[in-house]
C-alpha positions, -999 to 999 in steps of 0.1 A, spaced: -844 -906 -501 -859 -894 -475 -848 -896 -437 -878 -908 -406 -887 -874 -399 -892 -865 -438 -860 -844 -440 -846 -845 -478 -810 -862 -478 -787 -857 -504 -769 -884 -522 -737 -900 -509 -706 -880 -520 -696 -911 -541 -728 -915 -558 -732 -879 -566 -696 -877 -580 -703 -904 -599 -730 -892 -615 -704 -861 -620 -685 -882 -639 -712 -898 -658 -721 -863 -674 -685 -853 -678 -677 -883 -703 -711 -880 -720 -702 -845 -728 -669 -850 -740 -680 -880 -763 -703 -855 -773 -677 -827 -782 -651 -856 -799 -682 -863 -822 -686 -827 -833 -653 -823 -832 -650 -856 -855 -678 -841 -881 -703 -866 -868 -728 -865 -902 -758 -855 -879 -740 -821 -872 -751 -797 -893 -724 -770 -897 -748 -744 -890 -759 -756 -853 -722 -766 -847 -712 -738 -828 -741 -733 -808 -739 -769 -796 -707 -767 -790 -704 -737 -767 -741 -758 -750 -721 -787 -743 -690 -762 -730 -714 -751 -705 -724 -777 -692 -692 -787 -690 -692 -757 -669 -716 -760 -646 -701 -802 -642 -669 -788 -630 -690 -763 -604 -711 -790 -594 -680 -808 -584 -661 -778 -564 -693 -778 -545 -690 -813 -539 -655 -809 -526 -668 -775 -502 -701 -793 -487 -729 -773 -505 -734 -799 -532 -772 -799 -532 -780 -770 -520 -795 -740 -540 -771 -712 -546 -796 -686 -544 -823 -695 -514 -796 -722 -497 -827 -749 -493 -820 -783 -498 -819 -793 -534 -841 -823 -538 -825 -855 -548 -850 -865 -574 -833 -834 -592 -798 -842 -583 -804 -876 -596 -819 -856 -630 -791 -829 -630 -768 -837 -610 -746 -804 -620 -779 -784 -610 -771 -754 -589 -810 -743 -581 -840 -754 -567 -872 -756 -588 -884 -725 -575 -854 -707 -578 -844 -714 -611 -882 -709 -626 -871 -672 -613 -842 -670 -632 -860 -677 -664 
């Protein structure tokens, strides 16, 4: 969305914590199925995915203290406005485009 004079605007607080929410379940239906022995798990790649999914986990719960502060959407490292057609994406993202192709 964007605002008459072009400024970026950042989803409503209920939308973005429900997209929060959205990727919180997904996540733990993903852990339960490892955790299950889901027959597409190979036992090898089990760990791995399950410290990925842990992470994200992670960054969910982060995503939602900045929610609850006032920077949700804004990027941790250069403190521009986080478009919303990545929030909508990734909406645990902490970086901008930019920012995060640095961090690679």
């Amino acid at each position: 969305m964007t605002t008459d004079v072009g400024r970026t605007q950042h989803a409503s607080e209920p939308e973005a914590r429900q997209r929060l929410e959205h990727e919180r379940n997904s996540r733990l239906t993903q852990l339960r199925a490892i955790e299950d022995g889901a027959p597409h798990t190979e036992d090898e790649l089990q760990p791995a995915h399950t410290a990925s999914i842990q992470r994200v986990l992670e960054e969910i719960d982060s995503a939602g203290q900045r929610l609850a502060h006032g920077s949700y959407g804004t990027c941790k490292r250069c403190r521009r406005a986080v478009p919303v057609e990545r929030l909508e994406i990734l909406p645990y993202v902490a970086l901008c485009v930019a920012c995060q192709e640095r961090a690679i």
